[in-house]
C-alpha positions in Angstrom: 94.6 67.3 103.3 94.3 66.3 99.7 92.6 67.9 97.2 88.3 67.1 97.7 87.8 67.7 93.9 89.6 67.6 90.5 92.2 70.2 89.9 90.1 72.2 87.3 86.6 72.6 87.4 85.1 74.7 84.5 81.7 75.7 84.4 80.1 76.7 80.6 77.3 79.1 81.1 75.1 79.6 77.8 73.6 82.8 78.6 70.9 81.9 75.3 69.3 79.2 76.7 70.3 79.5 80.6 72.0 76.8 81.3 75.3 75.7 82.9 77.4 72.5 82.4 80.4 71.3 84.4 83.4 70.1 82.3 87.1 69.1 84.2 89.6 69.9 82.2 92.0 67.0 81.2 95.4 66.5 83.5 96.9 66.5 79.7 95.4 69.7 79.1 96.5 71.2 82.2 100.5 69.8 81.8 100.6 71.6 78.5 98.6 74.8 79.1 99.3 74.6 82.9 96.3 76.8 84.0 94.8 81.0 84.0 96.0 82.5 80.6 97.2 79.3 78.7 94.1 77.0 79.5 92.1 80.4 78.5 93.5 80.5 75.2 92.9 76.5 74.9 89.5 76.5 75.7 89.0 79.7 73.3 90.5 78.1 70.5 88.5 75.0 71.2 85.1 77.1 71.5 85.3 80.2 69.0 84.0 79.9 65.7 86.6 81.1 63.4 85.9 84.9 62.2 82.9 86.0 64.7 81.7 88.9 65.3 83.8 90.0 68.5 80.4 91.8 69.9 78.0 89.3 68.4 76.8 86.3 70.2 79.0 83.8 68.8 82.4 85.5 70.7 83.6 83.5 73.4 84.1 85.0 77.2 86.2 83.0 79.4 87.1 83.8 83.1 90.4 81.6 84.6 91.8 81.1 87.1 95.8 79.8 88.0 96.8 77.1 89.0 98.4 78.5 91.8 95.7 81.4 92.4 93.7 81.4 95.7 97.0 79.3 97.0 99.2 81.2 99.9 101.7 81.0 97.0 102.8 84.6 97.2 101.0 87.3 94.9 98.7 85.0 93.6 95.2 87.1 93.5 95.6 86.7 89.9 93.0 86.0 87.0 92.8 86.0 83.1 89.6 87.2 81.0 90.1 86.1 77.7 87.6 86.2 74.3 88.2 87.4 70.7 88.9 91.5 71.4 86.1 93.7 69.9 89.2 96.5 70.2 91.9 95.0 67.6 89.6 91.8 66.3 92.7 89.2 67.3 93.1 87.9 70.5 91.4 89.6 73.6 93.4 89.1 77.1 93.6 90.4 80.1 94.9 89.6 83.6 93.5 91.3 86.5 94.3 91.1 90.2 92.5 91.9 93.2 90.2 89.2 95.1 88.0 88.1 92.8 89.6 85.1 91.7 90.5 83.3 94.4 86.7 83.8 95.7 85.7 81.9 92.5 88.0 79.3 93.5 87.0 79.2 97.2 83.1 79.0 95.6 84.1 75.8 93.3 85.0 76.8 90.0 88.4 77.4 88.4 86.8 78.6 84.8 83.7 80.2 83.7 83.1 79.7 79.9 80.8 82.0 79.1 78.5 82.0 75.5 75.6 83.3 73.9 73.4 86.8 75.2 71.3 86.7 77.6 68.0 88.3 76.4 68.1 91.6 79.5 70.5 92.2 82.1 71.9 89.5 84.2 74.9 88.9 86.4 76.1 85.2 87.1 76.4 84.5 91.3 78.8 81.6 92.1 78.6 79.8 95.6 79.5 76.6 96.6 79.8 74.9 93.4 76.0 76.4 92.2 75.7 78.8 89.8 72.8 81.2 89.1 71.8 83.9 86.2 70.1 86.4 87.9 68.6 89.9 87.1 70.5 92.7 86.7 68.2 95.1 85.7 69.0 96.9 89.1 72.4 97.9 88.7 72.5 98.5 84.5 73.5 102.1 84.0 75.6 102.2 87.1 79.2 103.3 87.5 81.5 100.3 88.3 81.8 101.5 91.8 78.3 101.8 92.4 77.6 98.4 90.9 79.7 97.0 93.8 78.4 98.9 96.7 74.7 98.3 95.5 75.3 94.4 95.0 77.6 94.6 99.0 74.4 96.2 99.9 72.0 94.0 98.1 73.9 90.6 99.3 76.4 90.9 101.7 79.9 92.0 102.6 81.3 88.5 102.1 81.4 88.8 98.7 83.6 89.1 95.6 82.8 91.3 92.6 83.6 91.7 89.1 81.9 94.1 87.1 81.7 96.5 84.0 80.7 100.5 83.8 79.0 102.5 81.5 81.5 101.5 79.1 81.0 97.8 79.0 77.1 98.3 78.4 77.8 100.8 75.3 79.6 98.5 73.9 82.9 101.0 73.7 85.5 98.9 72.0 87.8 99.3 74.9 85.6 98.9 77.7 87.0 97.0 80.7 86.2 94.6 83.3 86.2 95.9 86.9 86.6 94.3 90.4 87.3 96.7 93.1 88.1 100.0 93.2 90.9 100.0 91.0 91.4 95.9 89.7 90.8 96.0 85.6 91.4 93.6 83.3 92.2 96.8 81.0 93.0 95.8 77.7 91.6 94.3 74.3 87.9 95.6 75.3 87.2 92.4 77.4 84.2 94.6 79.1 82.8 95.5 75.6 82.2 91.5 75.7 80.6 91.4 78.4 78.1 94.5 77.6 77.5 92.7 74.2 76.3 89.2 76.1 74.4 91.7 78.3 75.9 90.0 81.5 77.0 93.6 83.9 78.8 91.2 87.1 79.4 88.1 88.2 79.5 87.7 91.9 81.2 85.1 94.3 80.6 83.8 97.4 83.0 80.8 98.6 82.8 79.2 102.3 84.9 75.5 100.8 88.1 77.3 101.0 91.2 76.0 98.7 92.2 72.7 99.6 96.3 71.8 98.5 98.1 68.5 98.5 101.0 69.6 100.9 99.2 72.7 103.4 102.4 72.3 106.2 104.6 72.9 103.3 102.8 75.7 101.4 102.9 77.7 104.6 106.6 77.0 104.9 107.7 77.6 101.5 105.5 81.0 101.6 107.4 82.0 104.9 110.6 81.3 103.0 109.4 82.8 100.0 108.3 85.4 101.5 110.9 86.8 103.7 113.2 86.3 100.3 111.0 89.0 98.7 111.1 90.9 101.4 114.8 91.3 101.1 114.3 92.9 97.2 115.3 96.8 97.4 112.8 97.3 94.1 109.8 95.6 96.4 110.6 97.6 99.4 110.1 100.7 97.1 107.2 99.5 95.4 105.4 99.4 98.5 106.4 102.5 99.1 105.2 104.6 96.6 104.2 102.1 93.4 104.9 102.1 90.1 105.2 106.1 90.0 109.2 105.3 90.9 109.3 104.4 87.1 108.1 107.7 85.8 111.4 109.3 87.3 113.6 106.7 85.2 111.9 107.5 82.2 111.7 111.2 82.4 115.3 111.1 82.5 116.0 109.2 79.7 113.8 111.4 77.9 111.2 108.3 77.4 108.0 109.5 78.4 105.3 109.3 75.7 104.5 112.9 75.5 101.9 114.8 73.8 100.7 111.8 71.1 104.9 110.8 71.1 105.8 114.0 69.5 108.0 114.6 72.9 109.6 112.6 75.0 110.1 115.0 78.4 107.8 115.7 81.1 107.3 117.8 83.9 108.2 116.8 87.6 105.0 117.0 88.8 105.0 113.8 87.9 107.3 112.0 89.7 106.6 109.4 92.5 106.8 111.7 95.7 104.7 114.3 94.1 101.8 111.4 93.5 102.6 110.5 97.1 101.5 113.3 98.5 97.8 112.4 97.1 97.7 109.1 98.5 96.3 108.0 101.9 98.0 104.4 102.3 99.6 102.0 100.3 97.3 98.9 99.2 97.8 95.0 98.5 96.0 92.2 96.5 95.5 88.4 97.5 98.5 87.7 98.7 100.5 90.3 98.3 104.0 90.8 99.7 104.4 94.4 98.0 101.5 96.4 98.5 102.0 98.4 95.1 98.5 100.4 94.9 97.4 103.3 96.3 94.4 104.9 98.1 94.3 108.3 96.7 92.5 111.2 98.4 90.3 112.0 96.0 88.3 108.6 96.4 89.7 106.2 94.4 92.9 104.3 93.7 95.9 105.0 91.7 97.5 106.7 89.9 99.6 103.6 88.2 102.7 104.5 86.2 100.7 103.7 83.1 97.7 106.0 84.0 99.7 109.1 84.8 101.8 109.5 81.3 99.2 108.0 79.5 96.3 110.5 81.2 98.7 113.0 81.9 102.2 113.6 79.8 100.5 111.7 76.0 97.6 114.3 76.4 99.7 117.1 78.3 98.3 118.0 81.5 100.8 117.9 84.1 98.8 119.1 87.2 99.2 115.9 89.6 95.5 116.4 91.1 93.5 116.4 87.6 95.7 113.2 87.1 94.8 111.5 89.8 91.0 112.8 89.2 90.9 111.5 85.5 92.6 108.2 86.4 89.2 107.6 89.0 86.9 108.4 86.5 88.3 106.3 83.9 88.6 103.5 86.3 84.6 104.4 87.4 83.4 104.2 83.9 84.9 101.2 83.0 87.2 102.5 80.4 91.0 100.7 79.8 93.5 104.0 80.8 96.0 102.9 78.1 93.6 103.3 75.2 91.8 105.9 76.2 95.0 108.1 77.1 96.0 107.3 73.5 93.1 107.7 71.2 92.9 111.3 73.2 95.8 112.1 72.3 95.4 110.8 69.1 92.6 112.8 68.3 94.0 116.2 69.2 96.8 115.7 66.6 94.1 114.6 64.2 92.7 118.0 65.3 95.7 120.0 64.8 96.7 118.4 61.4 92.9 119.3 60.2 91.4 115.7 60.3 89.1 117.1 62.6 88.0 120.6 63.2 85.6 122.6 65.8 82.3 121.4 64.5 83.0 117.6 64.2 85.0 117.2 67.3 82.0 119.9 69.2 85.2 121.5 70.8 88.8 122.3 70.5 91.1 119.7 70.8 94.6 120.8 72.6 97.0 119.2 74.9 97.3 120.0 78.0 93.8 121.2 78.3 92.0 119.1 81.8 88.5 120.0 81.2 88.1 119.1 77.3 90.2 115.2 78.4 87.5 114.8 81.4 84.1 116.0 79.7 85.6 113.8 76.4 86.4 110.7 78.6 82.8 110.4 79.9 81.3 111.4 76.1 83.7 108.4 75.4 81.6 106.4 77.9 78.4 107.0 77.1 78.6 107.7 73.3 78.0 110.8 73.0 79.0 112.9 70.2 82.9 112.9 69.1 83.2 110.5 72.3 81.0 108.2 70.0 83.4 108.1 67.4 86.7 107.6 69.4 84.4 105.0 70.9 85.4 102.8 67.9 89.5 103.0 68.7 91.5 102.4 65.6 88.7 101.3 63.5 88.9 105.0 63.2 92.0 104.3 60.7 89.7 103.7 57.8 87.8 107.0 58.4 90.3 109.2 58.5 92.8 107.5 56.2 95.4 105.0 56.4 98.3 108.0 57.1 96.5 108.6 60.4 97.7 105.2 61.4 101.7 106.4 61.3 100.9 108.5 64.1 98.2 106.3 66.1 100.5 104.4 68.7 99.1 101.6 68.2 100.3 97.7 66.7 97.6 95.5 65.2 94.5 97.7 66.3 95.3 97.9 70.2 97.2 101.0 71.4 100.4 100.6 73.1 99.9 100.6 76.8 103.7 101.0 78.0 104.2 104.8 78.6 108.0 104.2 77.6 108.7 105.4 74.2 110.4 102.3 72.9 112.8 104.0 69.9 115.4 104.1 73.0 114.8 100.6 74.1 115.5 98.3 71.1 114.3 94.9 72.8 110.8 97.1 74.9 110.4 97.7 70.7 110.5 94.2 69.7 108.2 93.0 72.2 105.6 95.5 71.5 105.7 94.4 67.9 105.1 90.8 68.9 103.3 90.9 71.6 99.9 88.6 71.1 97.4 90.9 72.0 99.0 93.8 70.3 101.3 96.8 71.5 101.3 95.8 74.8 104.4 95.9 77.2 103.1 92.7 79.7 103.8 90.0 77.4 107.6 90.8 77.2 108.9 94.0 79.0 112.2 92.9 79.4 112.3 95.8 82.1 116.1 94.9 83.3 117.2 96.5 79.9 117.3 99.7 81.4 119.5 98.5 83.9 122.6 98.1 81.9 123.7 95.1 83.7 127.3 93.5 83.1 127.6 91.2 80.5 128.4 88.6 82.7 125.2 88.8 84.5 122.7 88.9 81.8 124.5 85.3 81.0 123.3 84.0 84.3 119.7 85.5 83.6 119.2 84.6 79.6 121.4 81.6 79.3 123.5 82.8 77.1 125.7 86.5 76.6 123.4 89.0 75.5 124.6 92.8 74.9 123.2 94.5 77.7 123.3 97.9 76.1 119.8 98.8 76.0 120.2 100.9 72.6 122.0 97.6 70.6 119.7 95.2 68.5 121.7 92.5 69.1 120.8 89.5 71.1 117.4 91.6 72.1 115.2 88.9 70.3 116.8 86.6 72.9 115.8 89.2 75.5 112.5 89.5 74.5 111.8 85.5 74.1 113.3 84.7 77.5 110.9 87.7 79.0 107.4 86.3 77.3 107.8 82.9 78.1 108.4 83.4 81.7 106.1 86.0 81.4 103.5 83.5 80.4 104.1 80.8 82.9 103.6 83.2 85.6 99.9 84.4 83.6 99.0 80.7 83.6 100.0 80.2 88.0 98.2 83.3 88.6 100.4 85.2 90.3 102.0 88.7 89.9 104.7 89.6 87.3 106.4 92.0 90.0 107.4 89.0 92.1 108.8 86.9 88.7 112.5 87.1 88.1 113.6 89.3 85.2 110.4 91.6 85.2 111.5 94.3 87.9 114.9 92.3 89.3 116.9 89.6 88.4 116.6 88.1 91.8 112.9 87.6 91.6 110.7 84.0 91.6 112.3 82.2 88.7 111.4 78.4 87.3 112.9 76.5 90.3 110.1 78.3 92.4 107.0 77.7 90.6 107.8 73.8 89.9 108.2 73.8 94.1 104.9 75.9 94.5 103.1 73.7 92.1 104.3 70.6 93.4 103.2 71.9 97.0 99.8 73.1 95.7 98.8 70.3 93.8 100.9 67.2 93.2 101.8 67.7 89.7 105.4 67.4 89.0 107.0 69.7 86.1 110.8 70.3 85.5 111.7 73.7 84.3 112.0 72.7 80.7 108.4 71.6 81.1 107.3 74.6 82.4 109.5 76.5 79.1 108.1 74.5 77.1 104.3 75.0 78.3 104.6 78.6 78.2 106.2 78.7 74.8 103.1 76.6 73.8 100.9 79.4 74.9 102.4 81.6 72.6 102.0 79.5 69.6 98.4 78.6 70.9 98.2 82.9 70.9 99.6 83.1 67.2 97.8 80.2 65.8 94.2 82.2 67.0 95.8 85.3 65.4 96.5 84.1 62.3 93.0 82.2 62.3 91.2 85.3 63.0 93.2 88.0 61.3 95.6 86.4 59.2 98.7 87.9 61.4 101.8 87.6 59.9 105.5 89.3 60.0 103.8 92.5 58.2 101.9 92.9 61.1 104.9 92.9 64.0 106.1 96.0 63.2 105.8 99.9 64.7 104.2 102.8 64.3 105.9 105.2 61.4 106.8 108.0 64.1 109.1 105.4 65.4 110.7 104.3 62.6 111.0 108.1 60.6 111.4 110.3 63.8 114.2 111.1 66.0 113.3 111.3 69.8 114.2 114.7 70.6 115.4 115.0 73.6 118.0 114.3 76.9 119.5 111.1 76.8 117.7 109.2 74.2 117.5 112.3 71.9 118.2 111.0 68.2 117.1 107.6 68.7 114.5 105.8 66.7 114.0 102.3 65.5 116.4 101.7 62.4 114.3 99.4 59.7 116.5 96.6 58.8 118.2 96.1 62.2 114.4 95.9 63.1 113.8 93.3 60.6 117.4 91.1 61.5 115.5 90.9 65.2 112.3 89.8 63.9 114.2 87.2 62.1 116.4 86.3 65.1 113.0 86.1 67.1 111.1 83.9 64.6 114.1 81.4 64.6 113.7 81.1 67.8 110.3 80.6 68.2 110.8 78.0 65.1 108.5 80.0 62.8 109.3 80.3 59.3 110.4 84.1 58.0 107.1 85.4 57.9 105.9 84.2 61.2 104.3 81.4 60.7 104.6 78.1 62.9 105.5 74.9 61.3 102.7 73.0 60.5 103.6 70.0 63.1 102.7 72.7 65.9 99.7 73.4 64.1 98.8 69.7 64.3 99.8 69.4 68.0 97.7 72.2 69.2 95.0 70.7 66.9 95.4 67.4 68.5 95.1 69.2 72.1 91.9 71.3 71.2 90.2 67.8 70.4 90.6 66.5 74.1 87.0 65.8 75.8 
């Protein structure tokens, strides 16, 4: 049948005054930002006065959907949250899966634009195309988890829920946003926003369904799409055991961030089928055709990849059950696993360099020590004591003095969240530099690096040879721009990265396959260089809100010292590190590419473009 309403519906809720206006967003608007990240980043630009606060009134909180999301496209559960990050003060956003985003879509709204403070607790409950602020006074002070079985218990099982802990009410800079037991949108402190508005959930409730433009052919194309999938040896192990295979890979290179980066090996305990034997089945999101997560036996889900290095090897425990038991309470409190796994670690070496000693920190700070990381990650939570202060993430730079920040991993105030150590990977060091929101491997992991693939094939996949030795800096700025520009097409359809060609296999969902799923979903036509071009636009959007709120230029797309100064010490990447001016030849080759000037900068008719856009009605 054809579509029974526009193609994007926001609604802006001022939480000050309670009150909620629909705006559609303009076709225009939706052919150059396409949808989920890049209309989030429009609509931020277009509503955020320039230099707020991040936890004051005046930031912005946007939840969007994809244009594909809520679709039987494959893996498309997918959602962005998006607002100015109280964590690094540039751009806050995350993408979360799950549920809950296609049941805002099913209730009749593809955006939620959310301003002000409400003056107590509220949460926002969407159904049918209505929207009410109601009391939350009920469920403040409650674990994530308990927020959604109380509000199941309170309103139904036929309900969506996203959410923020302990965390997100304190106002810890790197709260996040919650939906289900495991679903975060994890990084730039997006639940710190939502604390600071006061708003703890919003809840939603859709009977109207999705309607598309071509339903026989979606359902054929996802039978054809999906058996294709199906076919991928990487997906078959994903669902097997999750992103745990990666940890194996890494460990052997001698990758793994370990102990604060200082090493780079791990124990085995560790590895994939160790994890495995914790878990009780393999889980999916919307859509799913992998079924990466896990149920673990200890109540919760996970451990991810990310949460087992970053909670276990960066801080040094290695048993795999107080892994697994610090990754659910973490993911209970509302805390992002990537930052806190770092500023823990962080702050034993600020211990054992003398930054901090027994009084201050109100304990002993040593790796490998499970009871000090689980008592400090819920001090963290609640803000109490030294948890108070690492509460403040790398704000904590200017306390304890700008050489603390060489060995904070961390890249324009937001802690690297890959749990590779990137002086081995020359193009996973690039991206981090670059990436928009900060050292964070999802904007660009060009994760086929590590294959070593022939030269011949990496011409098929980049358009052009690229050295395929993962150690060489040349060509890796190609690598990297390729990666984030697919990377953010598939942010703004809503679907899952691990399905997109070039992420986890070559042979994944590439261009050709979202112009047919978009075409099938909703009319629109794009060719791929429209696409390319739309998600290239995103970036710029991205650096343009940078550079309005921070002033980010080239001095601030660079690496910690240790990565630069210090060897990796050991197995097969021992001796590597990041070699200064080859560094600064990529970030050249990058800009170029990008058509910024040397310092990073976009020409001023890009400037005027986007300006153009942001004054669409």
């Amino acid at each position: 049948m054809e579509n029974s309403r526009p193609l994007c519906i926001n609604a802006v809720v001022n939480l000050s005054d309670r009150t909620v206006e629909l705006v559609e967003t303009q076709e225009e608007a939706i052919r150059n930002f396409l949808g989920g990240r890049g209309l989030n980043v429009y609509y931020l630009y277009k509503y955020l006065k320039p230099q707020s606060d991040p936890l004051s009134p005046d930031n912005v909180l946007i939840l969007g959907t994809g244009l594909l999301t809520g679709t039987i496209a494959p893996n498309s559960g997918r959602h962005s949250i998006t607002c100015k990050s109280p964590e690094s003060g540039i751009l806050g956003d995350s993408n979360i899966g799950g549920f809950f985003g296609p049941e805002m879509r099913f209730a009749g709204f593809d955006r939620l634009i959310i301003l002000g403070k409400a003056d107590a607790p509220v949460y926002l409950y969407l159904e049918d195309g209505k929207i009410e602020i109601r009391d939350a006074s009920p469920y403040w002070g409650l674990t994530c988890n308990q927020t959604e079985r109380k509000i199941r218990y309170d309103l139904g099982s036929d309900i969506e829920v996203e959410c923020i802990g302990p965390a997100g009410e304190k106002m810890v800079r790197f709260a996040c946003t919650r939906s289900g037991i495991k679903n975060a949108a994890g990084r730039c402190g997006t639940g710190a926003v939502w604390g600071s508005k006061n708003l703890k959930a919003v809840v939603a409730r859709g009977t109207r369904g999705l309607p598309v433009k071509d339903p026989q052919g979606m359902i054929e194309k996802y039978i054809e799409l999906r058996d294709y999938l199906q076919q991928s040896r990487v997906i078959s192990v994903l669902g097997r055991v999750g992103t745990p295979l990666l940890y194996d890979v890494s460990n052997y290179l001698g990758a793994i961030r370990t102990h604060n980066s200082q090493q780079t090996v791990f124990f085995d305990t560790l590895n994939a089928e160790e994890v495995h034997k914790y878990v009780n089945k393999m889980l999916s999101c919307y859509g799913c055709v992998v079924h990466c997560r896990h149920r673990n036996t200890l109540g919760g889900e996970g451990p991810e990849y990310t949460a087992e290095v970053l909670l276990g090897a960066n801080i040094g425990v290695a048993d795999t059950r107080q892994i697994i038991d610090l990754n659910n309470i973490v993911n209970d409190l509302g805390l992002d696993v990537s930052s806190t796994g770092t500023y823990i670690a962080w702050a034993i070496e600020l211990f054992e360099r003398g930054y901090l000693d027994e009084k201050t920190a109100g304990r002993v700070l040593r790796f490998g020590d499970y009871e000090m990381a689980r008592e400090l990650i819920y001090d963290i939570a609640y803000r109490r004591g030294l948890g108070d202060m690492l509460a403040e993430g790398s704000r904590l730079v200017d306390r304890f003095g700008p050489e603390t920040a060489d060995f904070l991993i961390a890249i324009k105030g937001l802690p690297q969240s890959d749990p590779h150590d990137v002086r081995y990977l020359k193009a996973f060091a690039l991206g981090i530099a670059t990436s928009s929101r900060g050292a964070d491997h999802l904007r660009s992991r060009p994760t086929l690096e590590i294959l070593d693939l022939p030269a011949s094939f990496t011409e098929q996949i980049y358009g052009e040879p690229v050295d395929p030795n993962p150690t060489s800096y040349r060509s890796k700025a190609r690598v990297v721009t390729f990666s984030e520009t697919i990377f953010a097409v598939v942010d703004c359809l809503g679907i899952c990265k691990f399905i997109c060609h070039g992420f986890n296999s070559p042979r994944n969902l590439n261009y050709d396959h979202f112009r047919e799923l978009i075409k099938l979903a909703t009319g629109l036509e794009f060719s791929k260089e429209e696409l390319v071009e739309g998600g290239q636009r995103v970036i710029d959007q991205e650096r343009l809100i940078n550079y309005q709120e921070k002033g980010i230029t080239r001095q601030d797309d660079t690496l910690p010292a240790r990565y630069f100064d210090e060897p990796m010490p050991s197995a097969r990447a021992k001796g590597s590190r990041i070699d200064r001016q080859s560094f600064s030849q990529m970030l050249d080759e990058y800009y170029a590419l990008h058509g910024w000037d040397k310092e990073g900068m976009l020409p001023p008719e890009r400037v005027a473009e986007l300006n153009r856009l942001k004054d669409l009605i």
